[in-house]
N, C-alpha and C positions, 0 to 999 in steps of 0.2 A: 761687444758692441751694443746690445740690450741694455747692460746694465749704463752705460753712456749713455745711451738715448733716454732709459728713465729717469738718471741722475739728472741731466738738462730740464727733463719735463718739470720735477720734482725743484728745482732749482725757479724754474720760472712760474711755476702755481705758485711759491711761497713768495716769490717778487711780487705779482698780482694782487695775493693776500696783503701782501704789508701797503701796497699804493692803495686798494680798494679799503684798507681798514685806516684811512686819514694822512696819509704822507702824501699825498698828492695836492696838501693841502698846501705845503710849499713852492709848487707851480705856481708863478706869476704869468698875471694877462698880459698876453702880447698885443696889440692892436697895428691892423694889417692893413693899408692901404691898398685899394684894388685900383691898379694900373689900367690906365687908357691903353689900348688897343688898334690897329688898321688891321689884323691876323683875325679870320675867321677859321672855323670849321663847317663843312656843309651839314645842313640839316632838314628833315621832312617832319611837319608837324600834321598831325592827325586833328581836325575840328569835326565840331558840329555845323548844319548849316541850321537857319531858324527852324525848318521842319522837323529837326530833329535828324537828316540823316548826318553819314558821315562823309568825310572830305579831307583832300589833303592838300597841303599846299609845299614847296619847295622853298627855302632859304637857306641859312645859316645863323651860328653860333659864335658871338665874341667869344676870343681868348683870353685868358687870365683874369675872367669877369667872376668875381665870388659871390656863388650862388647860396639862396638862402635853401639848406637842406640839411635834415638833421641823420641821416642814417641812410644805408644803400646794402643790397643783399645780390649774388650771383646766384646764376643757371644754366646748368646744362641739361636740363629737364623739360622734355613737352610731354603733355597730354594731349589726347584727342579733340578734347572740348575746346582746350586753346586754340583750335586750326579753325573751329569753327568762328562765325561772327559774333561779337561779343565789344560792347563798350570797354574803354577803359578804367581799371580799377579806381584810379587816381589820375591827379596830373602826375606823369613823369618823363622822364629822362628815361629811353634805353637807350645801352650803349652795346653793341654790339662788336664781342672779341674775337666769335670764329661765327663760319657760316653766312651765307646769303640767303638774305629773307624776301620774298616775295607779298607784297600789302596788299591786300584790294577793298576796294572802301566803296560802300553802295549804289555809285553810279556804275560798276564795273570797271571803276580806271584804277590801274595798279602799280606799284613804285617799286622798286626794289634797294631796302637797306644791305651796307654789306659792311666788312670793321671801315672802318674812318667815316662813316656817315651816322649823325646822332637820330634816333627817334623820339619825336618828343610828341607822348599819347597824350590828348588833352579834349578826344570822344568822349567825354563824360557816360552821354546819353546814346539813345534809339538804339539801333538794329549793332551799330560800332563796327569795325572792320574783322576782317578777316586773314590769314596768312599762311605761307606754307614755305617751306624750302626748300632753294633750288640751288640743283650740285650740290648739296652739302646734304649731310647724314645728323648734322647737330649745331645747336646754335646756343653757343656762350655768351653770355649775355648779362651787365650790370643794370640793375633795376634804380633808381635814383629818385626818390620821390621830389617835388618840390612842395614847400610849404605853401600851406593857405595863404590866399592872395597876393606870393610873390611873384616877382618878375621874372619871366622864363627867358628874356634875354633874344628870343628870337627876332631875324630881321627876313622878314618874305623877300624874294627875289622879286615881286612884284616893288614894293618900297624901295629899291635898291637902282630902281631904273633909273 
């Protein structure tokens, strides 16, 4: 069974090899119309307020709306420092696969992400929020950055009245 398993590996590094060294140059561009939409997903977006603290607000996420992103990385990993309060890196998208997360964001009001609910971090600045989880021992989670000046697609529950 080893020897299967490295003959596969061995099999797909030298596939790799051959796309990575110009055959991939026979890929033709697709061009993809992004479909209209009434299907959302819920979502909580992390701001800034002027002062610079942070704040959250409650909406959702069109469906099958193609977002401008160029790369995305998973985790099953926390550190200490992350539970502490801390801006966000980036704007991004977490998507959360296992675990319930607890937010609290510096008026003291706090939301709780769990899977089917998107996070979308966009505290650039000040003191930024905080988190910890509840019932759960681990929190899986897809990072999604979006690009510079695009559109996150978000609709607040407030606009939605």
């Amino acid at each position: 069974m080893k020897n299967f398993v490295k003959g596969i590996s061995l099999i797909l590094a030298l596939s790799t090899v051959g796309f990575m060294n110009g055959q991939h140059k026979k890929h033709k561009s697709v061009s993809v119309s992004t479909e209209e939409t009434s299907e959302f997903i819920p979502a909580v977006r992390l701001v800034n307020n002027p002062d610079g603290s942070c704040t959250f607000e409650k909406g959702k996420i069109p469906t099958l709306k193609h977002m401008n992103t160029t790369t995305f990385w998973m985790s099953n990993k926390t550190e200490e420092w992350e539970k502490n309060a801390h801006p966000a890196p980036r704007r991004q998208y977490v998507i959360t696969l296992k675990g319930n997360i607890k937010f609290k964001v510096t008026d003291g009001s706090t939301f709780i992400i769990k899977p089917g609910v998107i996070l979308l971090a966009e505290d650039l600045k000040g003191k930024g929020h905080s988190w910890d989880m509840v019932k759960s021992k681990e929190w899986e989670r897809l990072y999604i950055p979006i690009a510079e000046n695009a559109d996150d697609f978000f609709v607040s529950d407030k606009d939605s009245d």
